[in-house]
C-alpha positions in Angstrom: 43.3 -55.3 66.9 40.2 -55.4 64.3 39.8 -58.9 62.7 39.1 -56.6 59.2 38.4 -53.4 58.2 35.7 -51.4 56.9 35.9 -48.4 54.6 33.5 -45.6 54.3 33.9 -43.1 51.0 31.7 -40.0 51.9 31.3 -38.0 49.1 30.1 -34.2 50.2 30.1 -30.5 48.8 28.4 -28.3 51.8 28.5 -28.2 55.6 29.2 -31.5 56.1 26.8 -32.3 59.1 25.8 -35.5 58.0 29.6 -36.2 57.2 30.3 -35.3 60.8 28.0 -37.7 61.9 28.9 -40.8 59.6 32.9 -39.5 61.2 31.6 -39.7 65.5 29.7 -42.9 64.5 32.1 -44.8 62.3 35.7 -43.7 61.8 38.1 -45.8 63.4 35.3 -47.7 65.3 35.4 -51.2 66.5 32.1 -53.5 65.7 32.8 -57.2 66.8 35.8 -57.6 65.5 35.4 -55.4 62.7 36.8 -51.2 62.7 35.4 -49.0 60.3 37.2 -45.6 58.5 35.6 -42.7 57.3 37.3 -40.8 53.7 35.6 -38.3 53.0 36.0 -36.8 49.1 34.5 -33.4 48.4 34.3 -31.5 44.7 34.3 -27.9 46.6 37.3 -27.0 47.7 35.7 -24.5 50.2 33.2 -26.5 51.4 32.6 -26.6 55.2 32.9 -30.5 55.8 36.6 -30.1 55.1 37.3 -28.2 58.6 34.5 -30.9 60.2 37.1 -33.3 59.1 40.0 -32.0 60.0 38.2 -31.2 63.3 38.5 -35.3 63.9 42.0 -35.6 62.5 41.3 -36.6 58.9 41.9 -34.6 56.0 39.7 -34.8 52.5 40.5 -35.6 49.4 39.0 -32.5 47.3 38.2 -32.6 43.5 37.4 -29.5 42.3 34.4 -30.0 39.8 35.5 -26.4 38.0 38.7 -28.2 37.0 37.0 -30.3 34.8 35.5 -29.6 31.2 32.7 -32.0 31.8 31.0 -33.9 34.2 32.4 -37.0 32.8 35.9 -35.9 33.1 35.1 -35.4 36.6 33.4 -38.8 37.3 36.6 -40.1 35.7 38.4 -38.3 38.4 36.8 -39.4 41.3 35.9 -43.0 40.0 39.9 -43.5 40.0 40.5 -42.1 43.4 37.5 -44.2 44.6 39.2 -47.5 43.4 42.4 -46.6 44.9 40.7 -46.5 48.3 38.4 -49.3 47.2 35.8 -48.9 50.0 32.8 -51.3 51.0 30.2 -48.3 51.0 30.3 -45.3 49.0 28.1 -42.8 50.6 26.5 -39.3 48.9 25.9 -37.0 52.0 24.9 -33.4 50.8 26.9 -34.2 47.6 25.8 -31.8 44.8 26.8 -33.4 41.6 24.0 -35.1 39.0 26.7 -37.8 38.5 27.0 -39.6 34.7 27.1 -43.2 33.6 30.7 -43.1 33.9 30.4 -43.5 37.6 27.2 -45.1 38.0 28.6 -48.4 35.9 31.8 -48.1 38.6 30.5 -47.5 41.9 27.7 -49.3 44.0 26.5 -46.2 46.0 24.0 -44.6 48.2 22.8 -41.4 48.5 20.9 -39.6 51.1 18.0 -37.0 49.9 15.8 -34.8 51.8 12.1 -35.9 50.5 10.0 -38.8 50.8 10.9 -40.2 47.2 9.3 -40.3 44.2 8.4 -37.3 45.9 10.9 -33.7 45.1 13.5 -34.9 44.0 16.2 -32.7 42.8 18.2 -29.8 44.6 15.0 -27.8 46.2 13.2 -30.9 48.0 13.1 -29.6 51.9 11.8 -25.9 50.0 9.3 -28.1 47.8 7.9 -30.9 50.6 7.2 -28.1 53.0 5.1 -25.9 50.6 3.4 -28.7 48.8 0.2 -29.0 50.9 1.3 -32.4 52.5 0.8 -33.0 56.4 4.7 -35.3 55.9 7.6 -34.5 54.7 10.5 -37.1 54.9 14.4 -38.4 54.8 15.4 -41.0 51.7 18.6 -43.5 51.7 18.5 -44.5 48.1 20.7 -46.6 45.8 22.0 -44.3 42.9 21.4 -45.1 39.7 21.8 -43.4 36.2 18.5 -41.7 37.2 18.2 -38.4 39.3 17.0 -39.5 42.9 15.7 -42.4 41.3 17.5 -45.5 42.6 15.9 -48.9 44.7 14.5 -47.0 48.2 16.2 -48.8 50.8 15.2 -46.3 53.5 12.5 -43.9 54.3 11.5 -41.5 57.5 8.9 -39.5 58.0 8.7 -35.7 59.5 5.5 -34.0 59.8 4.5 -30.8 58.6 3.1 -28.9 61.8 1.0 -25.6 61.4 3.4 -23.4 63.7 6.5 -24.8 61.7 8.6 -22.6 59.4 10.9 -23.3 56.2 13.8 -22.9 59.0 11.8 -25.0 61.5 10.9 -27.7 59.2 14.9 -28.3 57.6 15.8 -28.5 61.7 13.6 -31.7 61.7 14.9 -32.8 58.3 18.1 -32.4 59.3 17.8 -34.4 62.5 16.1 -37.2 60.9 18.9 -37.5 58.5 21.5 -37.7 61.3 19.6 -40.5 62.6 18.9 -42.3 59.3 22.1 -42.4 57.5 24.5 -43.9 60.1 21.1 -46.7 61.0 21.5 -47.5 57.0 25.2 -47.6 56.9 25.1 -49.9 60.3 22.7 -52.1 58.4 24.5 -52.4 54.9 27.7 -52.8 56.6 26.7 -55.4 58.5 28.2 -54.1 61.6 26.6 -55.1 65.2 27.4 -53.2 68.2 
């Protein structure tokens, strides 16, 4: 039996790739003495991470944003079902909300973005990075703040820009950078030691 237990809010609204791999990594995983739980909370009721989820036995909590007259409304929502599970890491993983002060003030979080920021921030980076010119592109793990993509870095990774790479090509590396990025920072912020 675990000596404590540590729990990980993921907060998601697409495929849910990155969720999957916070789930293999962490969810009811022992680290010296400590296990760790994945919750994963999406606002899109048809959003693919739901079925990667359930895939590993654990069903999501889903807010639907159109519910909601306003995005404060919303963060009202999901700030109360984030104290009720009260986790130790509140992660953003392909979460497509520009969340208010009404959650920011609440919830110490992270957020994972596709660009080497201050660099594209916003819904378009991987579209942006790769036509910009630049010989890098790059994987983020931010603190979230009141600002858009604009929180303390706490983690950055590059991925180069090769001549024979494609748009396609190019969000394959992204996307694999990020797989390897996230769960490293969540390891790190959690404490946790193999």
């Amino acid at each position: 039996m675990a000596d404590k237990i540590k729990k990980i809010s993921v907060l998601f609204s697409g495929r849910g790739s990155n969720l999957e791999k916070l789930i293999e990594r962490f969810h009811e995983k022992s680290f010296a003495g400590t296990e760790t739980r994945v919750f994963p909370i999406t606002n899109r009721p048809e959003a693919n991470g739901i079925n990667v989820a359930r895939e590993h036995g654990i069903e999501s909590i889903v807010i639907d944003h159109r519910k909601f007259k306003s995005r404060e409304e919303f963060d009202r929502e999901l700030v109360k079902v984030l104290k009720n599970i009260n986790p130790d890491l509140v992660v953003m993983a392909g979460f497509m909300r520009i969340v208010t002060p009404i959650f920011t003030s609440n919830i110490d979080a992270i957020n994972l973005h596709p660009s080497l920021l201050p660099l594209f921030k916003g819904a378009n980076a991987i579209e942006e990075s790769f036509k910009s010119g630049m010989k890098v592109g790059g994987v983020t793990v931010h603190r979230v703040d009141a600002t858009l993509d604009g929180g303390k870095i706490l983690a950055q990774e590059c991925v180069k820009i090769e001549p024979c790479d494609t748009l396609e090509s190019f969000t394959r590396k992204i996307r694999e950078k990020e797989h390897y990025l996230l769960p490293k920072t969540v390891m790190e912020l959690l404490g946790l030691k193999e």
